[in-house]
C-alpha positions in Angstrom: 154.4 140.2 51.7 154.9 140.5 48.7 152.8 139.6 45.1 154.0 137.6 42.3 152.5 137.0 39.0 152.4 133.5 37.9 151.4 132.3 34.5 151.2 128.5 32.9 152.8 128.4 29.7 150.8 125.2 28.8 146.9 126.8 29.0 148.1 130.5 29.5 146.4 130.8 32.6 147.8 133.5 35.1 147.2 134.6 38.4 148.9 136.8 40.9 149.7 135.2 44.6 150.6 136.3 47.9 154.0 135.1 49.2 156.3 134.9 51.6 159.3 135.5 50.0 160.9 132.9 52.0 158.0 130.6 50.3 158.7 128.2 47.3 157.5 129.0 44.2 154.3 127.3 42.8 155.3 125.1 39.9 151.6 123.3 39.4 149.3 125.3 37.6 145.8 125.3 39.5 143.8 125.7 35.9 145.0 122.5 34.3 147.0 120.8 36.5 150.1 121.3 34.8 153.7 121.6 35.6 154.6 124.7 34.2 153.2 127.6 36.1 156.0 130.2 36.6 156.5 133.4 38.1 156.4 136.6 35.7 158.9 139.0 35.6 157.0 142.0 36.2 157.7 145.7 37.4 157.9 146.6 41.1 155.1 149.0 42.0 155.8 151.5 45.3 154.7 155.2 46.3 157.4 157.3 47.7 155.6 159.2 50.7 156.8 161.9 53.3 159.1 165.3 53.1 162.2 164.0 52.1 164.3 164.4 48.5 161.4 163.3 46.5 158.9 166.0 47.6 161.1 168.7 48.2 163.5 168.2 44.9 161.5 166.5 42.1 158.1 166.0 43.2 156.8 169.8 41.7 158.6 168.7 38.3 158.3 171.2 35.6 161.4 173.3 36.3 163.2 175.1 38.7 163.0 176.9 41.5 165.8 179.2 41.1 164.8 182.9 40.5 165.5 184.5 36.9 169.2 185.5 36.3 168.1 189.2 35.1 165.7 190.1 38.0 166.9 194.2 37.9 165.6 194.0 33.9 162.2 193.0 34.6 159.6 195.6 33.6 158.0 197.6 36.9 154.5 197.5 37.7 153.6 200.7 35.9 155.6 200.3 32.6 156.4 203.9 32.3 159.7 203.7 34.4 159.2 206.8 36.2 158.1 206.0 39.3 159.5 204.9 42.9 159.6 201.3 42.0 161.5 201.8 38.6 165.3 200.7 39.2 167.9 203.4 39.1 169.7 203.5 36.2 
């Protein structure tokens, strides 16, 4: 079920309530009796959870995955070029 946020806009008292959403909506204000208690728009709150696009595309954010585009100009292990790991040039 969800939870809406109610507010009166005659004593500015608000409150967040547990409905159906099938429910009616409240319209007396349980502070002061009034007639003007509304729902709030407000922003919907969730979690995505699992292994699917989220966590496998976006979830590491930053940057990407992809490896560098110059891989063969990267500097060997021993910087002096001369041994079995240097590339052939």
């Amino acid at each position: 079920m969800p939870i809406y946020a109610y507010k009166c806009s005659s004593c500015q008292f608000e409150q967040d309530v547990l409905q159906k959403i099938s429910d009616e909506p409240l319209h007396v204000c349980p502070h002061c009796g009034a007639e003007t208690f509304a729902k709030q728009l407000t922003a919907a709150g969730f979690q995505l959870k699992g292994s699917g696009w989220y966590a496998t595309d976006f979830k590491g954010g930053g940057g990407s995955s992809k490896p560098a585009k110059d891989d063969a100009k990267v500097a060997p292990p021993c910087g002096g070029g001369a041994c079995p790991a240097c590339p052939v040039e």
